[in-house]
C-alpha positions, 0 to 999 in steps of 0.5 A: 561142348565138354570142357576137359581138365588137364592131367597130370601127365599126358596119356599115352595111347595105343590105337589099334582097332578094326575098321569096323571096331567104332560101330555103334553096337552093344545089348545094353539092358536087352536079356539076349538068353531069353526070348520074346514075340510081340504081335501088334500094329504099328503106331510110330516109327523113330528112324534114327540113330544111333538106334531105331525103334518101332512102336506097336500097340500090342492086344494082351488076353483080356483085350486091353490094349498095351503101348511097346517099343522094339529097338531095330540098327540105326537108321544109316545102316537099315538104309545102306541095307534097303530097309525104309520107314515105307517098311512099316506104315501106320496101323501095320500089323506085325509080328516080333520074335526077340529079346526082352528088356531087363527091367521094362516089359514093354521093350525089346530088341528086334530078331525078326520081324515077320509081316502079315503076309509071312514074309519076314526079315532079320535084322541083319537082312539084306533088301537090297544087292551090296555094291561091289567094291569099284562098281562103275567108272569113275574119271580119275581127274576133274576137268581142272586136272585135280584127282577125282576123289569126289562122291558119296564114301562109306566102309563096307558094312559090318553085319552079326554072323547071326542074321538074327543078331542074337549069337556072334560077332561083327564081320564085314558083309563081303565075308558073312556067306563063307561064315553062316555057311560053314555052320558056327556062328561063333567061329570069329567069337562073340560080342560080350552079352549075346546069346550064350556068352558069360555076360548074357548068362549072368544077366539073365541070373540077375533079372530072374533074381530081381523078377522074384524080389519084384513077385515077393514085393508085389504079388498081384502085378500083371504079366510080362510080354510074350515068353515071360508070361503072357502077351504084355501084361501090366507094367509092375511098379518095380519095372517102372521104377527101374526104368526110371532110375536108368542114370543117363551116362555119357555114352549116351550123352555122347551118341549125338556129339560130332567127336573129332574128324578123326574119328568120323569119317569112319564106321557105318555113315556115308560122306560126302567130298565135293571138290569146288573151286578153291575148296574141298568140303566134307559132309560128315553122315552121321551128324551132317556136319560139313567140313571145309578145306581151303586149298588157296591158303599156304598157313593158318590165320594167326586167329582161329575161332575154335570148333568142332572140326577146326581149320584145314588148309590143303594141298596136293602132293601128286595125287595124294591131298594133303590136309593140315587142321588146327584150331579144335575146341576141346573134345573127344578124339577117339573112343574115350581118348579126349583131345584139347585145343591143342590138336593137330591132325594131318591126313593124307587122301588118296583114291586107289585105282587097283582097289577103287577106294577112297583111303586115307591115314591120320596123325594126330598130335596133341601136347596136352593128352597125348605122349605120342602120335596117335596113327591110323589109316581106314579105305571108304568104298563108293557108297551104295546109296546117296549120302544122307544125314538121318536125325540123331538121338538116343532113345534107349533111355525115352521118358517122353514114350508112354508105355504100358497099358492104355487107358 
């Protein structure tokens, strides 16, 4: 775990994002102004978070056979929308349209992928039916008269208003139709970096900028994929050294570090509560970490051996569970706001019976870091599919992945 200095003075935060606003999303080195179609077979799928990738080997025009990789969403949100790694077997042939990698020819983001036998899908491409929020029936109590908020939890799906996720933004599932219906794609604005905006714009300038000292440097190196000449050429040795010199930064250092109970229980995974006895545990989705509160203890032990999710006491207030944590190691809280081992953190946990939804809002207190309470509330509907901790590991920088050429 992370250690943190202290500052010299504690920080003064404002939280006020979507609860959509902690999903994992960004282009990263990915040239969304610019297009790719790669056909190949399947040779691996890393159905992972926070980012799947599909492996394919890829014929190019003289015969020889070139090893690439496409990035897809993450294993939790490609299972909450129907998608399985029974999707795409070994030996599979598949096409992709997308976008390319700035600086590696044999990487790409996924738009489509269109199977063998025509059909297709986007990447924002629904398999399956959503839930309804308040979908079936659900006793408001348990046998022992406590309020029922047991069950497998998730916020409602954030998908691209481009189905394709190249042009857009992020809106909740339930409002996408109205969207794409009305024609613009763009009409709630769009994520820095997709297609058409300043910041795709800029990218594109600078890689045909640095493909051209790369042709001066070396004017005898193979083509690119598909859509930068040809179908996956062979790798120049600018590209390889670019891709090598990718530094590892703490976003991605930070991908699969569980950061605060705060910040976990929401965005794109689904939890689980079970009520048991004297305590009520939660399974955290995205790393499968499980939390437990203890509902027979009035105060902390004078003693706390610090973690990552502390020590929770509970109790409740009518129908509202009222849960007090201390005893954090260091750690982040929320975004790129750190917290020391002097976290406190109160959550209240309701179940609405006009919206069936799990709710529950935070305040947390951190002498430390924090120069006043950092506040927030966020509503979980019952998940449409069972509660599953996928692996985590970033890949978007993967040393261990032989690309190029084979052979």
């Amino acid at each position: 775990m992370r250690q943190f200095v202290g500052y010299a003075g504690a920080l003064a935060v404002v939280v006020a994002t979507a609860p959509w606003a902690m999903a994992h999303h960004g282009f990263g080195t990915f040239l969304m102004n610019e297009d790719v179609t790669i056909t190949g077979t399947v040779t691996r799928l890393d159905f992972v978070n926070p980012h799947s990738w599909l492996h394919l080997d890829v014929t190019q025009p003289d015969g020889k056979v070139a090893a690439m990789r496409c990035e897809m969403r993450s294993a939790t949100t490609l299972r909450r929308s129907g998608w399985s790694p029974d999707l795409f077997p070994t030996g599979k042939k598949i096409t992709i349209t997308g976008s390319p990698d700035r600086d590696d020819p044999y990487s790409c983001y996924v738009s489509t992928v269109i199977f063998d036998d025509g059909s297709r899908i986007d990447r924002y491409g629904q398999l399956t039916a959503p839930v309804q929020i308040g979908q079936g029936q659900r006793p408001e109590k348990l046998g022992n008269g406590q309020p029922n908020i047991s069950g497998d939890w998730a916020q409602e799906q954030v998908v691209m208003t481009d189905p394709r996720g190249q042009i857009g933004t992020l809106v909740p599932l339930s409002q996408v139709d109205e969207i794409r219906a009305g024609g613009d794609l763009q009409a709630r604005g769009a994520i820095p970096g997709a297609r058409n905006t300043e910041q795709a714009q800029a990218a594109q300038r600078a890689a045909a900028a640095a493909r051209g000292a790369a042709a001066a440097a070396t004017p005898n190196r193979g083509g690119g994929p598909a859509g930068r000449g040809g179908a996956a050429g062979g790798r120049g040795g600018a590209a390889t050294n670019l891709t090598a010199a990718r530094p590892v930064t703490d976003r991605y250092a930070m991908s699969c570090v569980f950061r605060s109970v705060v910040s976990e229980w929401g965005g794109e995974p689904v939890n689980r509560v079970t009520q048991r006895g004297d305590t009520i545990t939660i399974q955290y989705g995205r790393l499968g970490v499980t939390r437990t509160i203890h509902m027979n203890l009035t105060e902390h032990p004078k003693t706390i051996e610090p973690s990552l999710t502390g020590h929770s006491i509970g109790r409740w207030d009518g129908d509202v569970l009222v849960v007090d944590t201390v005893g954090f190691a260091p750690g982040m809280l929320n975004g790129n706001v750190p917290h020391s081992d002097q976290l406190r953190v109160v959550e209240r946990f309701w179940f609405d019976t006009k919206t069936r939804q799990l709710r529950r809002e935070y305040t947390a207190t951190d002498a430390r870091f924090l120069s006043k309470p950092v506040t927030g509330t966020n509503a979980m509907d019952v998940s449409g599919v069972p509660y599953g901790a996928e692996p985590c590991e970033d890949l978007t920088i993967d040393k261990k992945s032989q690309l190029g050429p084979r052979g």
